[in-house]
C-alpha positions in Angstrom: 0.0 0.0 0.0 1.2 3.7 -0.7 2.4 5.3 2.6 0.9 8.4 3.4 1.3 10.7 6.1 -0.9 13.8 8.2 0.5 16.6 10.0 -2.1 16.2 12.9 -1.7 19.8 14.2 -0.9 23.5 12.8 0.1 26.3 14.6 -3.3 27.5 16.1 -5.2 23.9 16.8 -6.9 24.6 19.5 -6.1 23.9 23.0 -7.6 22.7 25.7 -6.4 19.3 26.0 -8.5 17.3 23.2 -5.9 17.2 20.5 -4.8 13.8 21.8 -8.6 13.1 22.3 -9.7 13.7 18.6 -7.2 11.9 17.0 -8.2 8.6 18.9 -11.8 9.6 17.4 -10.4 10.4 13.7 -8.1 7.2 13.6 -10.7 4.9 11.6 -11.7 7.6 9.2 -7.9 8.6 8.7 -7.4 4.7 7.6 -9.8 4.2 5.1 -8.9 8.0 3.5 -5.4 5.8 3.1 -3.3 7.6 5.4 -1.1 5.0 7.1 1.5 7.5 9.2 -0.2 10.4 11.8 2.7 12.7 12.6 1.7 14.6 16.3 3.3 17.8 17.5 5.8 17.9 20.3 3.7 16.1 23.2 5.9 17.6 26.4 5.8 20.4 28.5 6.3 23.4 27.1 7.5 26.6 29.2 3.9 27.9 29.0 2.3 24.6 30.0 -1.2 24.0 28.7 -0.6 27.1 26.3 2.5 25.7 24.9 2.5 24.9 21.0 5.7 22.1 22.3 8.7 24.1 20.5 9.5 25.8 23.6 10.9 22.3 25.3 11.0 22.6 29.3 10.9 19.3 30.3 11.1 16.4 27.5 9.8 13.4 30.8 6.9 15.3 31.1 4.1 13.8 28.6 1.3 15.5 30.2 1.7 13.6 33.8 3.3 16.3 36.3 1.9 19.5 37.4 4.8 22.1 36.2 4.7 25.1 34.5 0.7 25.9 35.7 -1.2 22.2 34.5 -0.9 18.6 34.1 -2.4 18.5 30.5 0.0 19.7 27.9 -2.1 21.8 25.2 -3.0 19.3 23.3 -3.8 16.6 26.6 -2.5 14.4 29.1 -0.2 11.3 29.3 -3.2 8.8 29.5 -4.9 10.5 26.2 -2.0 10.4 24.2 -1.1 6.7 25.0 -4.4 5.9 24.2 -4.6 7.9 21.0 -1.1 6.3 20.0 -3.0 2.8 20.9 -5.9 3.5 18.2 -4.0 4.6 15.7 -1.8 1.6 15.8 -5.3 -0.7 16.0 -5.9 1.0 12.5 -2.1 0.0 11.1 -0.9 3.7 11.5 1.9 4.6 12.1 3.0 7.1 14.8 5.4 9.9 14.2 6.9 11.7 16.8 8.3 15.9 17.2 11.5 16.1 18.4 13.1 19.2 19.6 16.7 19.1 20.8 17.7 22.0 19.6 17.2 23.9 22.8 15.5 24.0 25.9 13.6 26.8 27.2 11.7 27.9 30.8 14.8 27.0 33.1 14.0 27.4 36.9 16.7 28.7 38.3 19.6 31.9 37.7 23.2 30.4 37.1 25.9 33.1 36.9 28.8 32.0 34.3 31.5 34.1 31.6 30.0 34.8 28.2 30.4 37.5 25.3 28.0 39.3 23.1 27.7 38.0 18.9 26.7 39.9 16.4 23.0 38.8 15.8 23.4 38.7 12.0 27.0 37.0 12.3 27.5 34.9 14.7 31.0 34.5 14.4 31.8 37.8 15.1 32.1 38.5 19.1 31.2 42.2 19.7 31.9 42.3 23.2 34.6 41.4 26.4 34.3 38.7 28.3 31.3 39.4 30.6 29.7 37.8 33.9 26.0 36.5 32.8 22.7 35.2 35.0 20.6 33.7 32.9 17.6 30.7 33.5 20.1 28.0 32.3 18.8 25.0 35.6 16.7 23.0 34.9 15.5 21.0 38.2 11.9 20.3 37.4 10.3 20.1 40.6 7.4 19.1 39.4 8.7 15.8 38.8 11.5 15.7 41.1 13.7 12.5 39.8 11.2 10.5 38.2 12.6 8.9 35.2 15.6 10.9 34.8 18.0 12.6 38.0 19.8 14.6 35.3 20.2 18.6 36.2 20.6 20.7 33.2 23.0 23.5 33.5 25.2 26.3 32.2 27.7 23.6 31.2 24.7 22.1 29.4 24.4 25.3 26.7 26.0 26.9 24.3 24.5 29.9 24.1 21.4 32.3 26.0 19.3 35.2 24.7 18.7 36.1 27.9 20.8 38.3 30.6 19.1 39.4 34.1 19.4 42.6 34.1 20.2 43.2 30.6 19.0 44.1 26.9 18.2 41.2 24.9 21.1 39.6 22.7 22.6 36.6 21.6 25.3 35.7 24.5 27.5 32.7 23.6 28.8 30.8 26.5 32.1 30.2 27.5 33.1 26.6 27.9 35.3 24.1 27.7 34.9 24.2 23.9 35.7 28.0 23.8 33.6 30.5 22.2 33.4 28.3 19.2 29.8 27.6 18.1 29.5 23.7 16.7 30.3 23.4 13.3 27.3 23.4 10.6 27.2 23.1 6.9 26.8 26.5 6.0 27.2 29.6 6.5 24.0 31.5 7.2 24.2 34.3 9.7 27.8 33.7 10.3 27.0 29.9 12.1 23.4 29.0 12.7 24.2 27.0 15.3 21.8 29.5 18.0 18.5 29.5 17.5 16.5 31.0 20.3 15.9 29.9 23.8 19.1 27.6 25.9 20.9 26.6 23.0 21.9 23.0 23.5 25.4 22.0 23.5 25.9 18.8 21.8 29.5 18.2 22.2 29.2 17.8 26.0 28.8 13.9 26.5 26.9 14.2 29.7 24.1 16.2 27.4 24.4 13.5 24.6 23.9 10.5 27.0 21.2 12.0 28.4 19.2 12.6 25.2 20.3 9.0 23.9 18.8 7.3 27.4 15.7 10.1 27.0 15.1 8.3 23.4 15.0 5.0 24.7 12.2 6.1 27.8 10.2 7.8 25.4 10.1 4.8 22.7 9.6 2.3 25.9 6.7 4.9 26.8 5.0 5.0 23.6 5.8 2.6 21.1 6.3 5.3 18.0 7.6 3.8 14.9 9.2 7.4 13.5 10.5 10.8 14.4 9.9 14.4 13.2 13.5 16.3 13.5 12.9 20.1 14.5 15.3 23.0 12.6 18.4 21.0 11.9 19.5 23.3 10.2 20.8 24.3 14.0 21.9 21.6 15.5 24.9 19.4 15.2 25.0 16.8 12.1 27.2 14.2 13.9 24.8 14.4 16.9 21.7 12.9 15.0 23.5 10.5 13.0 24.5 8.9 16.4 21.1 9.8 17.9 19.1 8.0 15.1 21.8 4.9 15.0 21.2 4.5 19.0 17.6 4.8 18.9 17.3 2.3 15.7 19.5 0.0 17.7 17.8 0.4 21.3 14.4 -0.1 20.2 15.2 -3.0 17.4 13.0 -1.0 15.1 14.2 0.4 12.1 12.4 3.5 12.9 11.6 6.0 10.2 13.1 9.8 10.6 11.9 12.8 8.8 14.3 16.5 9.0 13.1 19.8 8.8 15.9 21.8 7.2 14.3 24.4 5.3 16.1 25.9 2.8 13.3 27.2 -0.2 15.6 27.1 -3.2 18.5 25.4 -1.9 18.7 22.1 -2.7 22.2 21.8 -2.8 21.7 22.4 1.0 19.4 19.7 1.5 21.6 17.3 -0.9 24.8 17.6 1.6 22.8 17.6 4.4 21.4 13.9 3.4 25.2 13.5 2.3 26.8 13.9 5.7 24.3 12.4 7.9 25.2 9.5 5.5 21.8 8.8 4.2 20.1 8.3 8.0 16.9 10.4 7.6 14.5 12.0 4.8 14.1 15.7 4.5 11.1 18.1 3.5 11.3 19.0 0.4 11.0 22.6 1.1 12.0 24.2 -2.3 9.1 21.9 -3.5 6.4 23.3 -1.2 8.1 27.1 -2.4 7.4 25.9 -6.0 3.9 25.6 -5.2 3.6 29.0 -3.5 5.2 30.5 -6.7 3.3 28.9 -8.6 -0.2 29.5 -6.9 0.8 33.3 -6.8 1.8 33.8 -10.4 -1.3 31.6 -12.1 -1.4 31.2 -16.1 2.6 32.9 -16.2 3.7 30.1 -14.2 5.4 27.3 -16.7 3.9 24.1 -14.9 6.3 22.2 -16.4 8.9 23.3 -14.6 7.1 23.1 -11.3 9.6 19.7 -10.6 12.5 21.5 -11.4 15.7 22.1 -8.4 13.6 19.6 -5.9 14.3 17.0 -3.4 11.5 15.0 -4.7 12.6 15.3 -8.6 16.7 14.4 -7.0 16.5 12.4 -4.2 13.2 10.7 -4.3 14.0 8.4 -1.2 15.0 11.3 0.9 12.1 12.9 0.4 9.5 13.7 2.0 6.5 16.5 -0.2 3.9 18.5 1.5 1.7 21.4 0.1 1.4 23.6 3.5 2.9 22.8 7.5 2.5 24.7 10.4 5.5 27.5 9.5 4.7 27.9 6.0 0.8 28.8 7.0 -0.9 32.3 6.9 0.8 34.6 10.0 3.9 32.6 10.6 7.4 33.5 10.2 8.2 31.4 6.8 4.6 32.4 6.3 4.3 31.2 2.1 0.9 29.5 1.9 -0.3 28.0 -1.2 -3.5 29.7 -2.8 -7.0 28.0 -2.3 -7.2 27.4 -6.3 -3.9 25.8 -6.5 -4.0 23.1 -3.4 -5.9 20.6 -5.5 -3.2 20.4 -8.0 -0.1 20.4 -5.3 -2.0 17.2 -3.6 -2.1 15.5 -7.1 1.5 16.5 -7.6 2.7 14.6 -4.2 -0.2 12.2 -3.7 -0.6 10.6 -7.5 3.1 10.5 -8.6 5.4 7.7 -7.7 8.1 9.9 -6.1 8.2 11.1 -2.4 6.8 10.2 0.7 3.4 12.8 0.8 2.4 14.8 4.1 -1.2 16.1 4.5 -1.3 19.3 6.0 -3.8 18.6 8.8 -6.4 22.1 8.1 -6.3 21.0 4.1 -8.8 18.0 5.4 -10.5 19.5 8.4 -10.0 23.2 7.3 -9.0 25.8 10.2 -10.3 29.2 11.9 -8.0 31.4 14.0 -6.8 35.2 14.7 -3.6 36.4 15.1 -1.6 39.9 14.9 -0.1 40.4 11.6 3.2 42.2 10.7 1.9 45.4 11.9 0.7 44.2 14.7 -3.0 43.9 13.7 -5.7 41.2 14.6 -5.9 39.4 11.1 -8.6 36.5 10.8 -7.6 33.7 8.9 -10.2 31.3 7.5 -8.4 27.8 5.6 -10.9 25.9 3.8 -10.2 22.4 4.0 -9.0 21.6 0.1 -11.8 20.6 -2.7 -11.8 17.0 -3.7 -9.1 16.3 -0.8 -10.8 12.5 0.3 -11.6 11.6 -3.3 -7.3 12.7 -4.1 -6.2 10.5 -1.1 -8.6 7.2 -2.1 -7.4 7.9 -5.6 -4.2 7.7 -3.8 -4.6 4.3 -2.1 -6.4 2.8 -4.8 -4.8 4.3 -8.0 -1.6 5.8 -7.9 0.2 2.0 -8.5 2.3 1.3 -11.9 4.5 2.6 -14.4 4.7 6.5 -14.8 4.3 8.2 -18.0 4.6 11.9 -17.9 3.4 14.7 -20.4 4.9 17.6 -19.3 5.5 19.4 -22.7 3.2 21.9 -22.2 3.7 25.0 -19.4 -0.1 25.5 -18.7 -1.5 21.7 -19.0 0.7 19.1 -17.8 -0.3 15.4 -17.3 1.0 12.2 -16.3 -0.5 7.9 -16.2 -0.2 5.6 -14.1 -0.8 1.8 -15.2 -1.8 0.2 -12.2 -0.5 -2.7 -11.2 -1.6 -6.9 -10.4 -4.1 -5.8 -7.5 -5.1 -2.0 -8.7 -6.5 -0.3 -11.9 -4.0 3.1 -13.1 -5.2 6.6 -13.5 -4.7 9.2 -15.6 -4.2 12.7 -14.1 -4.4 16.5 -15.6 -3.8 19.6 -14.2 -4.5 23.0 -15.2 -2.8 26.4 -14.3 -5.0 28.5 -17.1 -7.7 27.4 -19.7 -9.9 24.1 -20.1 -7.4 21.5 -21.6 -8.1 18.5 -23.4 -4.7 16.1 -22.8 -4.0 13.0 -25.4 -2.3 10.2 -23.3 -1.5 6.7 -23.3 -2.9 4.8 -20.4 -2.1 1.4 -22.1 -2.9 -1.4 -23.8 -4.9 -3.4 -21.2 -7.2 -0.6 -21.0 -8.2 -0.5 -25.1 -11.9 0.1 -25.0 -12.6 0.7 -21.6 -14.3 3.4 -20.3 -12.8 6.4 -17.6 -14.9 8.6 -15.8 -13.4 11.7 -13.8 -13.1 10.7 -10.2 -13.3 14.0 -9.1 -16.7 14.6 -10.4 -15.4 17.6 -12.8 -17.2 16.3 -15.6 -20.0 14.3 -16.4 -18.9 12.6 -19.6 -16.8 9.5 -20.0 -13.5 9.5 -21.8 -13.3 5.4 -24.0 -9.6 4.5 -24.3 -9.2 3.9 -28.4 -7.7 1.1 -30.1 -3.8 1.9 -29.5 -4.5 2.4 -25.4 -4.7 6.3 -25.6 -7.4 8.5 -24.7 -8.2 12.5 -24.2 -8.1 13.2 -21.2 -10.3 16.6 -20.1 -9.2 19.0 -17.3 -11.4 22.6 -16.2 -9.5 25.5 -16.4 -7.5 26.2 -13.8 -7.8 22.9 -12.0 -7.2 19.0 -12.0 -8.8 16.2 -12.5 -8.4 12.6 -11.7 -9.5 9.6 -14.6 -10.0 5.6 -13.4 -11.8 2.9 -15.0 -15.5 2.2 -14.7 
């Protein structure tokens, strides 16, 4: 069966603690749409407790168990909801993907004084200041749980690098430790070295820190039984430290459990390409410069050459590495790499990841349900944002699980109408799909010999006439303006 995977979450799903809660509800209806992975947001406390999105990482033993930072219940629930939503998910052969942040840790409880200097925010490499005597929130003693699980204290020693000073103005302060003032090494160049993100800044050469997020691994798979992981910004965080994280965690749990990275780099998928190339292979990426050709695309309409919309991708390079999604939680209206996909254009990004053989597709989670938040834009105004969930979404992931089997034939010579078949294969009929970025089309294709005289209708319910498949196995294959649609066999 073709793997397919949700985002369960965006940035504004709502609290209150039924996140966890709904997903155990939604797990037979998410199996018979075809989708066989649910990938959850970060399910430990966060520095704003119950408010917490998970990014902010306090405490990574606390799954919604222990009162700390103002409630037991993360946002999205508590321990027992989230074991149990992991349990019917796995009843309905999905697969659980968990967020990972070990990038940094944020919400410390207690000042530490310790030597640091000042960076240059836009290079981090350059120091702009003496060697100065710091307090910042840097231990972490969690008295909410007290030793439960884990007696490990994080400290100064612990970080590399604060953006907080008691006392003073905001800044970027690296550490001085035992490694210097030298920031781990990363493979490029941005801002100097991206190794500082925001919040504690984790420092992964310390073994004491490694150890302690290798045994953390192993408690959390013992906890919850999850068969992948969701890698948060590594385009901050040590190379060498995941490809020993992943290794121990494949060999702990005797799984060989799937890992998907988020280094975005829209454009740059040379980036991406030596990222996969130094972490030898040991995880898939998003294919971000993918999910930027479709916001290009969707904002330039009929000038956009769809045949082209392939080109400088993960998915088109490094198929196996790849994992292709149409929207996520950063990419969404309001949020920093804010660069949504238009409404008109989301139907024929989904048949771009969900109906070709290449990539490993992720459903953004309000494309099914659709979504309704505010939020202050830019300038600091309330903006309301209103995401319809995508037209003809179930009817493109059963196409999907039923369909999207066989030999690939593309027909991609045209910029405005491109179009691709799929034969099918022993157990499933093919399809033949056309999309659209301008006028009603009409595509000649070949679905195949086996198909001579049989007759197609448009899944998608675009049309109401048939298309018969002629004596040499091709057919025309009719697509609305602007749009897609989606040909099986009667």
């Amino acid at each position: 069966m073709n793997q397919t995977m949700i985002q369960f979450f965006h940035w504004y799903s709502q609290g209150d603690g039924k996140l966890w809660q709904e997903a155990e509800k939604q797990a037979k209806y998410l199996s018979q749409l075809g989708i066989t992975a649910v990938w959850f947001p970060p399910a430990y406390k966060g520095t704003s407790g119950g408010y917490s999105i998970g990014y902010d990482a306090y405490d990574l033993f606390d799954l919604g168990e222990f009162d700390q930072k103002g409630s037991i219940p993360t946002k999205y629930g508590t321990k027992d909801d989230y074991l149990k939503a992991i349990k019917a998910l796995k009843k309905e052969n999905i697969q659980v993907i968990v967020d990972i942040v070990l990038g940094h840790k944020a919400g410390g409880d207690e000042l530490e004084t310790f030597k640091a200097v000042k960076v240059d925010e836009e290079n981090r490499e350059k120091i702009i200041s003496g060697e100065i005597e710091i307090q910042s929130y840097t231990k972490f003693t969690f008295p909410g749980r007290g030793k439960k699980y884990s007696d490990f204290e994080w400290n100064f020693t612990c970080f590399s690098g604060v953006d907080y000073a008691e006392g003073m103005d905001s800044h970027i302060f690296k550490i001085k430790n035992e490694y210097g003032t030298e920031w781990e090494e990363m493979i490029d160049d941005e801002k100097g070295n991206y190794d500082y993100l925001m919040y504690n800044d984790i420092e992964h050469r310390n073994p004491h820190v490694r150890e302690e997020l290798n045994n953390w691994a192993k408690w959390y798979f013992d906890q919850t039984d999850f068969d992948g992981v969701r890698l948060d910004a590594l385009k901050h965080i040590s190379f060498d430290f995941y490809k020993e994280w992943i290794t121990l965690i494949r060999s702990n749990s005797g799984k060989n459990i799937f890992a998907v990275g988020e280094y975005w780099a829209p454009g740059y998928l040379n980036l991406l390409q030596k990222y996969i190339e130094v972490t030898e292979g040991c995880m898939s990426l998003f294919d971000s410069s993918l999910q930027n050709n479709f916001h290009n695309a969707s904002k330039e309409g009929g000038s956009y050459d769809l045949s082209k919309i392939l080109d400088g991708t993960l998915t088109q390079a490094d198929p196996l590495h790849s994992v292709s999604l149409v929207d996520n939680h950063d990419t969404q209206p309001l949020q920093d790499l804010e660069a949504p996909v238009e409404t008109w254009f989301k139907p024929l990004a989904y048949a771009l990841i969900l109906l070709r053989q290449d990539g490993y597709p992720c459903v953004f989670y309000p494309d099914l349900y659709g979504a309704h938040y505010v939020d202050k834009d830019k300038e600091g105004n309330d903006q309301e944002i209103f995401l319809d969930k995508v037209d003809g979404i179930e009817e493109l992931l059963k196409a999907r699980k039923d369909h999207a089997y066989g030999e690939q034939k593309d027909y991609f010579e045209d910029a405005n109408c491109i179009g691709w078949v799929r034969e099918g294969d022993d157990e499933h009929s093919g399809c033949a799909v056309v999309l659209s970025n301008k006028d009603a089309y009409e595509k000649p294709m070949e679905i195949g010999e086996k198909y001579i005289g049989k007759v197609f209708y448009d899944l998608l319910g675009r049309f109401d006439e048939k298309v018969t498949i002629d004596e040499n196995g091709w057919g025309n294959f009719p697509v609305p303006a602007g749009n897609v649609s989606v040909w099986v066999a009667e």
